[in-house]
C-alpha positions as a Markdown table, in Angstrom:
| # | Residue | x | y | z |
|---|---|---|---|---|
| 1 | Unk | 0.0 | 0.0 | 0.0 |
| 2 | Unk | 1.3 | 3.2 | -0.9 |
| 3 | Unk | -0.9 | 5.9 | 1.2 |
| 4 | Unk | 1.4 | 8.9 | 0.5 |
| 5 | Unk | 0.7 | 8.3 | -3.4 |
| 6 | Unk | -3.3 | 7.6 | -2.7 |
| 7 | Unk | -3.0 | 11.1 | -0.3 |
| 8 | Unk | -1.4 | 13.1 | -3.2 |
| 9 | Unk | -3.9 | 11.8 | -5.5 |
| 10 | Unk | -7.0 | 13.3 | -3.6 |
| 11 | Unk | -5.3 | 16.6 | -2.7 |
| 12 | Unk | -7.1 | 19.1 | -4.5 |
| 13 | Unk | -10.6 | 17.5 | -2.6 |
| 14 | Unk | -8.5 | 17.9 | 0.8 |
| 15 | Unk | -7.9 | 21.4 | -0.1 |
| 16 | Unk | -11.5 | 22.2 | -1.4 |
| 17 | Unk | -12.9 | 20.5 | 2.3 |
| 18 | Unk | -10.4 | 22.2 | 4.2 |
| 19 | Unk | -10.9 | 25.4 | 3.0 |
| 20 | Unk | -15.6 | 24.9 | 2.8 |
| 21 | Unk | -14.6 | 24.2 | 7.1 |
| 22 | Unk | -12.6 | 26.9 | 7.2 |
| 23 | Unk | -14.8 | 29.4 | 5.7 |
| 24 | Unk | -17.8 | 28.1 | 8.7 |
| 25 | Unk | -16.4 | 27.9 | 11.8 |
| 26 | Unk | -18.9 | 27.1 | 14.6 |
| 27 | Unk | -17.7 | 26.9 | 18.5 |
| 28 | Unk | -17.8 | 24.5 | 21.0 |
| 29 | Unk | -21.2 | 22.9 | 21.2 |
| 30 | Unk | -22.9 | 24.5 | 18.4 |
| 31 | Unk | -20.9 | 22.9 | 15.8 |
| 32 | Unk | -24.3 | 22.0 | 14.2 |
| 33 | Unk | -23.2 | 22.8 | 10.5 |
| 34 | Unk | -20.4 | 21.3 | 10.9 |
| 35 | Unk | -21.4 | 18.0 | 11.8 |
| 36 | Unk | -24.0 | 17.7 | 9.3 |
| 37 | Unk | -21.0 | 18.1 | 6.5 |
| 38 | Unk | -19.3 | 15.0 | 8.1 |
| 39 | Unk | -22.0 | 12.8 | 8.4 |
| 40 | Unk | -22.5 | 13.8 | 4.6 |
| 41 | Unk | -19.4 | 13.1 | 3.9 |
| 42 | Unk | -19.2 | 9.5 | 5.8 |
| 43 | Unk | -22.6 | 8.9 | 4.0 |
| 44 | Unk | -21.5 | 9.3 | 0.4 |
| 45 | Unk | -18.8 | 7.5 | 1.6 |
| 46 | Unk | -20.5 | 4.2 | 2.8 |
| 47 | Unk | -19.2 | 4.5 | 5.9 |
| 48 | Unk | -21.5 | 4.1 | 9.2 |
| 49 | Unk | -21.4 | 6.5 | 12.3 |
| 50 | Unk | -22.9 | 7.3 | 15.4 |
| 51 | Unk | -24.1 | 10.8 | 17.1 |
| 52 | Unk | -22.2 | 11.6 | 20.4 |
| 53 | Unk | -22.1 | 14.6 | 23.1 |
| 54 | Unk | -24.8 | 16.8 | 21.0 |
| 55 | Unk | -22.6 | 17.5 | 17.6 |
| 56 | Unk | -19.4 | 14.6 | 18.1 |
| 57 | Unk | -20.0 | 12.1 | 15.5 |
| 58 | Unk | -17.9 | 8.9 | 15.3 |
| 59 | Unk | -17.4 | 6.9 | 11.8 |
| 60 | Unk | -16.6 | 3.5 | 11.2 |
| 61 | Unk | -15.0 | 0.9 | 9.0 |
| 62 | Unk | -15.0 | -2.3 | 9.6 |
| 63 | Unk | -12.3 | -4.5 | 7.7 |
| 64 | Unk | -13.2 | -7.4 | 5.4 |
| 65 | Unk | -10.3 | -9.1 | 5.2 |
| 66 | Unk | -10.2 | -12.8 | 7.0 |
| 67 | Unk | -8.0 | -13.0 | 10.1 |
| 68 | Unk | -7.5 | -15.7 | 12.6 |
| 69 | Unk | -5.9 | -13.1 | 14.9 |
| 70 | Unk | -7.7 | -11.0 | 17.7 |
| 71 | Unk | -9.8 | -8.6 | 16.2 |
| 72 | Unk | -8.3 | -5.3 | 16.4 |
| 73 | Unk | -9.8 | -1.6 | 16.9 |
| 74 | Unk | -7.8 | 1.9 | 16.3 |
| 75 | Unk | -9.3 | 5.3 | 16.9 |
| 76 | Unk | -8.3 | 8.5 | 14.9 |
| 77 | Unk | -9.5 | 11.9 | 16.1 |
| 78 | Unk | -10.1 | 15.1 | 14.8 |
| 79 | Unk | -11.5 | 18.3 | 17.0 |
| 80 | Unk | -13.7 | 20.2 | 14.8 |
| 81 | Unk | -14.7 | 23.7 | 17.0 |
| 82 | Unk | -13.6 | 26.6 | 16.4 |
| 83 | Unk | -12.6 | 30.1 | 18.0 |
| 84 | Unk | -14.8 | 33.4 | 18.8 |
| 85 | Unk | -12.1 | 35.3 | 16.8 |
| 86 | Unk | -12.7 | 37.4 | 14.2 |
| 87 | Unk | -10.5 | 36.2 | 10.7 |
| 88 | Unk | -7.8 | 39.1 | 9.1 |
| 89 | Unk | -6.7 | 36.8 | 6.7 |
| 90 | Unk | -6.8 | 38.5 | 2.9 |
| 91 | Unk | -8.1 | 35.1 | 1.1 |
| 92 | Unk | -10.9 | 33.6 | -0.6 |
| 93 | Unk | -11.4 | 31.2 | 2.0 |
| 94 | Unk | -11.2 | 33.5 | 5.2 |
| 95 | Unk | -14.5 | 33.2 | 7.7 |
| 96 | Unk | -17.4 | 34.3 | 6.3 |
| 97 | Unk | -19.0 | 34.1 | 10.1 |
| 98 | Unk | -18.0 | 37.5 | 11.6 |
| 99 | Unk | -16.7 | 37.0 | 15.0 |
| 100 | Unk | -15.8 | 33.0 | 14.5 |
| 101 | Unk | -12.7 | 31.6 | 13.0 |
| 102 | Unk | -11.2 | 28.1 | 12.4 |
| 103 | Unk | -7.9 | 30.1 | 14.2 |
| 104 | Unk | -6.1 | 26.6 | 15.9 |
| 105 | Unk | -6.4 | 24.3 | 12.8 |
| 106 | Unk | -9.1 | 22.2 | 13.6 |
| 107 | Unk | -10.4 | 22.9 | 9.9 |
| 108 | Unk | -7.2 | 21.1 | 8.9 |
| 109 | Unk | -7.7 | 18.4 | 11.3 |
| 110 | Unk | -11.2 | 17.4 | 10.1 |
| 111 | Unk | -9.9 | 17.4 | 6.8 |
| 112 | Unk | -7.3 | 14.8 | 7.4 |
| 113 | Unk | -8.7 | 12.0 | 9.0 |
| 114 | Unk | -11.9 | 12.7 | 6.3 |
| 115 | Unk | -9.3 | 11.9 | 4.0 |
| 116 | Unk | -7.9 | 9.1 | 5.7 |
| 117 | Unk | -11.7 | 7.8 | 5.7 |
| 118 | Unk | -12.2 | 8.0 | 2.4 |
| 119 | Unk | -8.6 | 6.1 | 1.3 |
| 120 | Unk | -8.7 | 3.7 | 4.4 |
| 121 | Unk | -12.4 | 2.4 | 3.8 |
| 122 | Unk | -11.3 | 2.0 | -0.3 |
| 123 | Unk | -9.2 | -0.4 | 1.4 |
| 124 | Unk | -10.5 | -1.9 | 4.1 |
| 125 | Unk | -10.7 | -5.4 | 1.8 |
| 126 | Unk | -6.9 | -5.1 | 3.1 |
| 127 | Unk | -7.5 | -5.6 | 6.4 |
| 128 | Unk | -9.2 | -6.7 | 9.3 |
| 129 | Unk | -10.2 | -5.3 | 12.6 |
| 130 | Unk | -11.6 | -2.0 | 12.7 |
| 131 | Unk | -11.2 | 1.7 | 12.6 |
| 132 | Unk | -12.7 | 4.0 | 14.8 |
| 133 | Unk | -13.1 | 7.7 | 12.9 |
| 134 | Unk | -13.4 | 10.2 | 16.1 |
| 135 | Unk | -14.4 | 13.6 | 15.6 |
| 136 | Unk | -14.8 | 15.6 | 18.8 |
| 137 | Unk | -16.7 | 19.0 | 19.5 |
| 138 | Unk | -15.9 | 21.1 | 22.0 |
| 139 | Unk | -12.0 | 20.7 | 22.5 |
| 140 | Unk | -11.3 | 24.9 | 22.8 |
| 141 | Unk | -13.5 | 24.6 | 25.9 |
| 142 | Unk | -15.3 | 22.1 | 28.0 |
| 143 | Unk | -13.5 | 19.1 | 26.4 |
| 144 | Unk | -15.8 | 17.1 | 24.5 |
| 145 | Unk | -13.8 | 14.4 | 24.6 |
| 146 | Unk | -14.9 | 13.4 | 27.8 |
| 147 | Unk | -18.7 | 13.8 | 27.4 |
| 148 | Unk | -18.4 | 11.3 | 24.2 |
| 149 | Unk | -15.9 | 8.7 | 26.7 |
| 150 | Unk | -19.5 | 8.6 | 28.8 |
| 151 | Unk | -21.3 | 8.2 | 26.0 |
| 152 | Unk | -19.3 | 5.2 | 25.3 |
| 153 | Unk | -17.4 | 6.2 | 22.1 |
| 154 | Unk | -14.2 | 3.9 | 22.8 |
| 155 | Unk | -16.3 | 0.8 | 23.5 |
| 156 | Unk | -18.7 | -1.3 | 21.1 |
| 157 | Unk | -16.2 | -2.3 | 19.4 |
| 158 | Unk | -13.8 | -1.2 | 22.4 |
| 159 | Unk | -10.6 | 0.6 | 21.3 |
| 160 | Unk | -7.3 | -0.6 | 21.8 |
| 161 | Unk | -5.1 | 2.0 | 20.6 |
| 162 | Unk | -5.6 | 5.9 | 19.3 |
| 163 | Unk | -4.1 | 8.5 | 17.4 |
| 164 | Unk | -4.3 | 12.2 | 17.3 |
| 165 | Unk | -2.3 | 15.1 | 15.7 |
| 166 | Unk | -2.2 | 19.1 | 15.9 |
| 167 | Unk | -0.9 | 21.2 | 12.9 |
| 168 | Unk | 2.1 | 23.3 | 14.1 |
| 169 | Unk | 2.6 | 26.4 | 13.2 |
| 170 | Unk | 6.2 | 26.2 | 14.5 |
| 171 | Unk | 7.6 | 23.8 | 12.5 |
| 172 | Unk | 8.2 | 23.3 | 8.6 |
| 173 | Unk | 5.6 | 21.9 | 6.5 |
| 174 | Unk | 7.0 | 18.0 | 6.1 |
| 175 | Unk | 8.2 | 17.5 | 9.4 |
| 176 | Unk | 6.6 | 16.2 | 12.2 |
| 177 | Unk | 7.4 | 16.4 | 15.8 |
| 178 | Unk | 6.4 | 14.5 | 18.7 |
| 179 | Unk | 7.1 | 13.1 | 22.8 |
| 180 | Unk | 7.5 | 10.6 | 25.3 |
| 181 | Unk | 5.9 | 10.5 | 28.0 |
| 182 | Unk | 3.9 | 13.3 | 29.2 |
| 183 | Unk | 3.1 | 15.9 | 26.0 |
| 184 | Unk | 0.5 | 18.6 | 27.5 |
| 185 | Unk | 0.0 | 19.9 | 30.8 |
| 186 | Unk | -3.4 | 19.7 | 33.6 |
| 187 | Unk | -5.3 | 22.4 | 34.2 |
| 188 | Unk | -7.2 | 23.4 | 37.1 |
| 189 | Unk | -9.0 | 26.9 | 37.3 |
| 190 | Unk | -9.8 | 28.4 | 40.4 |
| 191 | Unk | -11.9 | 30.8 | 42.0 |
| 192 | Unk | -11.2 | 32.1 | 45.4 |
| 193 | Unk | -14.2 | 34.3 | 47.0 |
| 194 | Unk | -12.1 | 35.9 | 50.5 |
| 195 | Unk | -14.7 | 37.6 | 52.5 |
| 196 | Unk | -13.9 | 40.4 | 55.0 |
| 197 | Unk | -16.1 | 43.1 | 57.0 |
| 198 | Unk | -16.5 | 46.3 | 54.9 |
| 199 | Unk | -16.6 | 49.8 | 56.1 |
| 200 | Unk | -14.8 | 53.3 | 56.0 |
| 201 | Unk | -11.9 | 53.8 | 54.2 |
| 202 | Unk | -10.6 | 56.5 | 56.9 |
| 203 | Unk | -11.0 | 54.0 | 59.9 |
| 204 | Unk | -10.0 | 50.4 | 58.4 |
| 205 | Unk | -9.2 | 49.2 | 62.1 |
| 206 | Unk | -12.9 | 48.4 | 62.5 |
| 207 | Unk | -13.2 | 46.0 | 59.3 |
| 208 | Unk | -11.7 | 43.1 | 58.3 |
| 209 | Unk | -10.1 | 44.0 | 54.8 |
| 210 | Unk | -10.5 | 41.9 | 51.9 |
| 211 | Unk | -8.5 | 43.5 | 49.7 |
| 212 | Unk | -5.5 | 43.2 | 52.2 |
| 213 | Unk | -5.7 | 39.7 | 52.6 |
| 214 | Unk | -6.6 | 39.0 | 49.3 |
| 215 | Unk | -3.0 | 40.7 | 48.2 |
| 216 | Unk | -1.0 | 38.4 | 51.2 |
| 217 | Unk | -2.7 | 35.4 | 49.3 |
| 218 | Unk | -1.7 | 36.0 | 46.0 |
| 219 | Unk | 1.9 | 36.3 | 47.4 |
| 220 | Unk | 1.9 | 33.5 | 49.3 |
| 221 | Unk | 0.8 | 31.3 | 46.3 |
| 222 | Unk | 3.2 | 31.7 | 44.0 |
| 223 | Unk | 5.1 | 30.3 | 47.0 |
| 224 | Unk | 3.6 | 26.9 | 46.1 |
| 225 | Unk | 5.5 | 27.0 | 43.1 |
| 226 | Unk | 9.2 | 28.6 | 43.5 |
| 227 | Unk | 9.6 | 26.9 | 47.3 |
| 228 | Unk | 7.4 | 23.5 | 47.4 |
| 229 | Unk | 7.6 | 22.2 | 44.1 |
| 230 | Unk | 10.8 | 20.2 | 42.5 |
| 231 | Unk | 12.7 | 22.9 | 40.3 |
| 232 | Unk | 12.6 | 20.7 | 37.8 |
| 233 | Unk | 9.0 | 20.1 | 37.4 |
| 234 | Unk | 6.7 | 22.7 | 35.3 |
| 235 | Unk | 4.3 | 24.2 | 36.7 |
| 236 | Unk | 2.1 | 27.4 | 36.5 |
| 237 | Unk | -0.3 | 29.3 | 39.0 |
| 238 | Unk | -1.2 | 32.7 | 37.2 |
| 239 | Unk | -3.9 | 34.9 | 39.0 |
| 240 | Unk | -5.7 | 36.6 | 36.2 |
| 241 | Unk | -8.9 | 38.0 | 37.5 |
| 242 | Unk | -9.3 | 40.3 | 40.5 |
| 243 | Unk | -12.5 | 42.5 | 41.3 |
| 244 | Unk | -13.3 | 44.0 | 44.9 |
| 245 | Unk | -14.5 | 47.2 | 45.7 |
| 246 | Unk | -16.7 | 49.9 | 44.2 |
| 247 | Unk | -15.4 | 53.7 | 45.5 |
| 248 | Unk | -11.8 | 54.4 | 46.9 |
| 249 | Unk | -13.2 | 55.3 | 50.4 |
| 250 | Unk | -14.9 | 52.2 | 51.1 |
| 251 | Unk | -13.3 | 49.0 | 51.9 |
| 252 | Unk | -15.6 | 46.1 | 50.1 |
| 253 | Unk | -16.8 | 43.4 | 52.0 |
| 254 | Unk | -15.2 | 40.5 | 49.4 |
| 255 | Unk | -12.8 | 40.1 | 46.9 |
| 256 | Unk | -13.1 | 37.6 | 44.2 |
| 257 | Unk | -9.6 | 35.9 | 42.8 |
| 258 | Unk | -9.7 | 33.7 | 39.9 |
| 259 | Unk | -6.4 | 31.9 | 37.5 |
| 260 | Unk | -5.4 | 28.5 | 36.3 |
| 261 | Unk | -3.0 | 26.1 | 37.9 |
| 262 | Unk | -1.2 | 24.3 | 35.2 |
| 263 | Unk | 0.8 | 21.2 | 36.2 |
| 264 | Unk | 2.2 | 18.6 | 34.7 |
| 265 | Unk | 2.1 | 15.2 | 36.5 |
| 266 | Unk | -0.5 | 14.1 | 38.6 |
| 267 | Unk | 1.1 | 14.0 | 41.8 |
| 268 | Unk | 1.9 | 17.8 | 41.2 |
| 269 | Unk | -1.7 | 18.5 | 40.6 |
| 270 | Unk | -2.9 | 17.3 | 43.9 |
| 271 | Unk | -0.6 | 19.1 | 45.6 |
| 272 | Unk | -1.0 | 21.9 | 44.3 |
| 273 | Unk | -4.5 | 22.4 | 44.7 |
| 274 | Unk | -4.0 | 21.0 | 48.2 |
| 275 | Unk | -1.6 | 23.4 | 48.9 |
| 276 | Unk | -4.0 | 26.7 | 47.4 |
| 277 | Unk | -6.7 | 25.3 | 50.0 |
| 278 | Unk | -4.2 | 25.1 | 53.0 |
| 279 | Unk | -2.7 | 28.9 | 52.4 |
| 280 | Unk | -5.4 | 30.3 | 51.7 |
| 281 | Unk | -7.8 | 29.1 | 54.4 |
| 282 | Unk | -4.4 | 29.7 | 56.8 |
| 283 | Unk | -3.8 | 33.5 | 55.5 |
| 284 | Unk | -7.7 | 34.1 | 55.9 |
| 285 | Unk | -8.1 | 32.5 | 59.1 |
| 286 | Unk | -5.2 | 34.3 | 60.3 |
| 287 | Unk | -6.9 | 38.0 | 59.3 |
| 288 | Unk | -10.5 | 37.2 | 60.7 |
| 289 | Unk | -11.5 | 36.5 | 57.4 |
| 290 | Unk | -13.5 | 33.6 | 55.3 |
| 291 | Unk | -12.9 | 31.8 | 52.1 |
| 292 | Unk | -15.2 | 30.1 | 49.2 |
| 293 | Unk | -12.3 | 28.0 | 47.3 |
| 294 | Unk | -13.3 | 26.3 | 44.3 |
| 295 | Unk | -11.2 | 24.5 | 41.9 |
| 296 | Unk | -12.3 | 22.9 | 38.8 |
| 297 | Unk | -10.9 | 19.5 | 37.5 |
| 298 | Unk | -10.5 | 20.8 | 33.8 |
| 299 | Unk | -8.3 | 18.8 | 31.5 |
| 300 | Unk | -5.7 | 16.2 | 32.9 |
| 301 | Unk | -1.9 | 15.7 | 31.8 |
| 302 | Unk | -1.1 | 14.2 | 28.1 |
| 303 | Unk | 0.3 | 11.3 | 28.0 |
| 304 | Unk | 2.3 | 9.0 | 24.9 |
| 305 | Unk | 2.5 | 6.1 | 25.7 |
| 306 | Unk | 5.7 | 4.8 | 24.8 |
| 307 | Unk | 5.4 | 1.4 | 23.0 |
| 308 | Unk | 2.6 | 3.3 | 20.5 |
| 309 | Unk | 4.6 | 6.0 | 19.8 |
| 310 | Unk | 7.5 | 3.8 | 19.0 |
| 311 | Unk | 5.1 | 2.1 | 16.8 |
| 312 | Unk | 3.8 | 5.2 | 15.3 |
| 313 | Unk | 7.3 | 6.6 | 14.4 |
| 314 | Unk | 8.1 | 3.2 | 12.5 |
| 315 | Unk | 5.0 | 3.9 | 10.3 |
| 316 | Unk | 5.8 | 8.0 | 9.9 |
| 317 | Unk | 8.6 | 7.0 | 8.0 |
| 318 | Unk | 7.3 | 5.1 | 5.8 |
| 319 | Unk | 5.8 | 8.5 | 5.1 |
| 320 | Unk | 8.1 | 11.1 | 5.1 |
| 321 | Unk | 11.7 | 9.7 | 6.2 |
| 322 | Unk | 13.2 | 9.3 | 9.3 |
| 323 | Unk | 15.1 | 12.6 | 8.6 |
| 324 | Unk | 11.8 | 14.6 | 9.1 |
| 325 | Unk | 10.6 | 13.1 | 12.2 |
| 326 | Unk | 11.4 | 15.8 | 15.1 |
| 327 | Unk | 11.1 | 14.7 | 19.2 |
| 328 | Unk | 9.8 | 17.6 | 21.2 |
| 329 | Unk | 12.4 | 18.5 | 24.2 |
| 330 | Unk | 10.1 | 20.0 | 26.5 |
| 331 | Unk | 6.1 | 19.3 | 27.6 |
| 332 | Unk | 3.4 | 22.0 | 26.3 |
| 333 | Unk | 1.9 | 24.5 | 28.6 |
| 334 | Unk | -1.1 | 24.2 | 26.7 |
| 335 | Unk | -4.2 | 21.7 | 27.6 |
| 336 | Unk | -5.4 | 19.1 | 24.9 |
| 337 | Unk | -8.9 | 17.5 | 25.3 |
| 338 | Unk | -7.3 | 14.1 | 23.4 |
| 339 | Unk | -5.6 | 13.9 | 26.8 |
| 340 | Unk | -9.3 | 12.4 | 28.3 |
| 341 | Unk | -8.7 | 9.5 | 25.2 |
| 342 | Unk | -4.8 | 9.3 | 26.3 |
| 343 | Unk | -5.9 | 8.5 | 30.1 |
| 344 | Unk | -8.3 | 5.9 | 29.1 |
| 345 | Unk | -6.1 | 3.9 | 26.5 |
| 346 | Unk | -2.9 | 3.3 | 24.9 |
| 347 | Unk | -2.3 | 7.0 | 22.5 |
| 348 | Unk | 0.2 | 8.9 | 20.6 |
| 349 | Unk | -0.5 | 12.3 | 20.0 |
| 350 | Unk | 2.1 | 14.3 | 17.3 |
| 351 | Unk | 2.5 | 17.6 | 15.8 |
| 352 | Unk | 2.3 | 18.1 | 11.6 |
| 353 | Unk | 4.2 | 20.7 | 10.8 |
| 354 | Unk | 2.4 | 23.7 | 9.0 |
| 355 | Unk | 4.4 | 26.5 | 8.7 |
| 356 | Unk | 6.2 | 28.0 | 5.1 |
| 357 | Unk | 7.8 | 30.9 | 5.6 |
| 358 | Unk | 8.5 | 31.5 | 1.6 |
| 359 | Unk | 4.5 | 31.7 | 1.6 |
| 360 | Unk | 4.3 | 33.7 | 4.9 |
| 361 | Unk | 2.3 | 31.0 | 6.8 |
| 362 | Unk | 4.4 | 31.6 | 9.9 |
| 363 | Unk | 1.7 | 33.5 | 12.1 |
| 364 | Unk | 0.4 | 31.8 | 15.1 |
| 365 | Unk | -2.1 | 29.6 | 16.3 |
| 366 | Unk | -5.1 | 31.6 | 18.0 |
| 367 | Unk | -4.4 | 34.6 | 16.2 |
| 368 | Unk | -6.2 | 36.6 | 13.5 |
| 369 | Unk | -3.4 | 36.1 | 11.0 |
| 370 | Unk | -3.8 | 32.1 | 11.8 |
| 371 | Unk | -3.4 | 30.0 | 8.4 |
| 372 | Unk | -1.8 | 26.6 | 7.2 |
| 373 | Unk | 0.7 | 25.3 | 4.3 |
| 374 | Unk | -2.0 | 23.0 | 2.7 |
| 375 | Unk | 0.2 | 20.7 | 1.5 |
| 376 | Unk | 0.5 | 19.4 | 4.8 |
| 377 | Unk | -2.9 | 17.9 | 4.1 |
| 378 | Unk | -1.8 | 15.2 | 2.6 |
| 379 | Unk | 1.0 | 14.2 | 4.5 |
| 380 | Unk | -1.2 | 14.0 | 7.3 |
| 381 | Unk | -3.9 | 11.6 | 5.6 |
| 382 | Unk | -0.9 | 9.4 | 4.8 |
| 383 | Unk | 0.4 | 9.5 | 8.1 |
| 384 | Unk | -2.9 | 8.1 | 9.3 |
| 385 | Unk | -3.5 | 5.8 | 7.4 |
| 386 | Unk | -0.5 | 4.3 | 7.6 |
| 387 | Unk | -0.3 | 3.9 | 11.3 |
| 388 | Unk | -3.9 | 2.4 | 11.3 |
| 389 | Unk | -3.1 | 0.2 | 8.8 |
| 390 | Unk | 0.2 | -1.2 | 10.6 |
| 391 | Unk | -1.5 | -1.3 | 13.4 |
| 392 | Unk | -4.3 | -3.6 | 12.1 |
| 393 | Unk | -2.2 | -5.6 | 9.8 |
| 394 | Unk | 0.7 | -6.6 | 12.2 |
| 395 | Unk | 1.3 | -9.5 | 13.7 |
């Protein structure tokens, strides 16, 4: 099987669906549009699917080939929201929805494992076991991922192995880079409500001042970080919201604190959000005061697991030559919803390189300017099919 050649061959299609997506962004949970195009697409295809977590949709092809081996299931995913961001891009494909804008590449992402559909389920007479086609709502904010877990996307037939990719703006179109062991942090956002006694501004000693201790708190928890953390472990605890008070000559009766925590093993994210609770209940108690902590379980760590992505890299060069396969040094501070897949099976999660600076594509992801080299379409269809195919055809 030569994917890269079968990829090449339906290029100009993969350009024409990346840039229809791109031109109709929709955000997380009202990717209505959106979904209807896929389960068009997997229609005229001949391929079945199911409807998860309101607008996730998940395809599959089932191989015909005889085996006397265990029957086999793979997973590829694609994200398909995208961001309230309003597109600057000078194009005939820029977002015709004002105020929405496919800015992280998840237009690209749809794209590729629709491609790797279409050439994998030509072939599927090749081999046996099964693919699992994963597109996933929702990844820019509440993580649909997890919503379509609970819906039972990885079982019936359960999955045994998936794969996931992220177009990257900062590397080279034809390159691919990826990790071991953990690839994207844990993040936890918090809200802490500290609540005081208001009064006067000119006679402070009868109140209990929120503002005060709310300032001795966010000291003290950066603390968590520089003085009871291993040095060499990431790990973030930004403060990004504070609102108290109304007039300069009244001191308020609360102060609301809110930021993210990003860690980036579990044992880190424990103790950290153990260690906010402590300090700041200890600071408040300290000053007369009283605290409403809460801290959200958002999305955990990313994890490759190390056999598949050994596995994986053995079929990405098949693709594109061990010469163009790049290993990331350092962990992202960045979530990833595929990390709810990573926790629950055996993943590898890699980065296609998008960037071309001769053609200016160099701006990054989030951004107005956000755009991809499209001829790392293809390379990412063959990459996909490749590995699913390996993995269903091995031994």
């Amino acid at each position: 099987m030569n994917f890269k050649d079968e990829a090449l061959r339906i290029k100009d299609e993969l350009i024409s669906i990346r840039r229809r997506l791109h031109q109709y962004p929709e955000i997380g949970m009202e990717e209505y549009e959106t979904s209807k195009y896929i389960k068009k697409f997997l229609m005229e295809e001949n391929i079945e699917y199911k409807e998860y977590a309101k607008t996730g949709v998940c395809g599959i092809i089932r191989g015909t080939k005889a085996s006397s081996n265990n029957i086999k299931t793979i997973a590829l995913r694609a994200d398909i929201d995208g961001l309230p961001l309003q597109d600057e891009k000078s194009c005939n494909y820029s977002s015709k929805i004002k105020g929405r804008m496919h800015a992280c590449g998840h237009d690209a992402h749809m794209t590729i494992l629709l491609g790797a559909a279409k050439i994998l389920n030509k072939n599927k007479h090749h081999f046996s076991g099964n693919i699992k086609l994963i597109f996933e709502p929702a990844e820019e904010t509440i993580g649909g991922a997890r919503f379509m877990i609970e819906e039972g996307v990885l079982e019936n037939p359960k999955v045994d192995c998936i794969s996931g990719l992220h177009v990257d703006e900062t590397i080279e179109c034809g390159t691919i880079m990826l990790k071991s062991g953990v690839v994207n942090a844990a993040s936890n956002a918090f809200e802490i409500t500290i609540k005081g006694f208001g009064g006067h501004g000119a006679y402070p000693h009868i109140t209990v001042d929120p503002i005060i201790i709310s300032s001795h708190v966010i000291i003290a928890m950066q603390t968590i970080r520089s003085r009871e953390i291993n040095t060499m472990n990431p790990a973030v605890i930004t403060v990004g919201s504070i609102h108290g008070g109304t007039a300069p000559n009244v001191i308020p009766e609360e102060v609301k604190i809110s930021g993210i925590i990003r860690t980036m093993s579990k044992e880190d994210r424990a103790f950290v959000k153990e260690r906010i609770i402590n300090i700041v209940n200890g600071i408040c108690n300290s000053y007369r005061a009283k605290a409403d902590i809460k801290i959200e379980d958002s999305y955990p760590n990313l994890y490759n697991d190390e056999k598949t992505k050994n596995f994986f890299i053995s079929s990405a060069e098949k693709i594109i030559g061990k010469e163009n396969i790049l290993l990331q040094k350092y962990p992202k501070m960045g979530v990833e919803s595929f990390a709810y897949f990573a926790n629950e099976v055996p993943s590898v999660f890699y980065f296609l390189g998008c960037a071309n600076k001769e053609k200016n594509i160099v701006h990054p992801a989030h951004s107005n300017l956000f755009d991809i080299d499209e001829e790392c379409l293809p390379i990412g269809v063959a990459i996909q099919c490749q590995m699913a195919f390996d993995y269903l055809t091995r031994n």
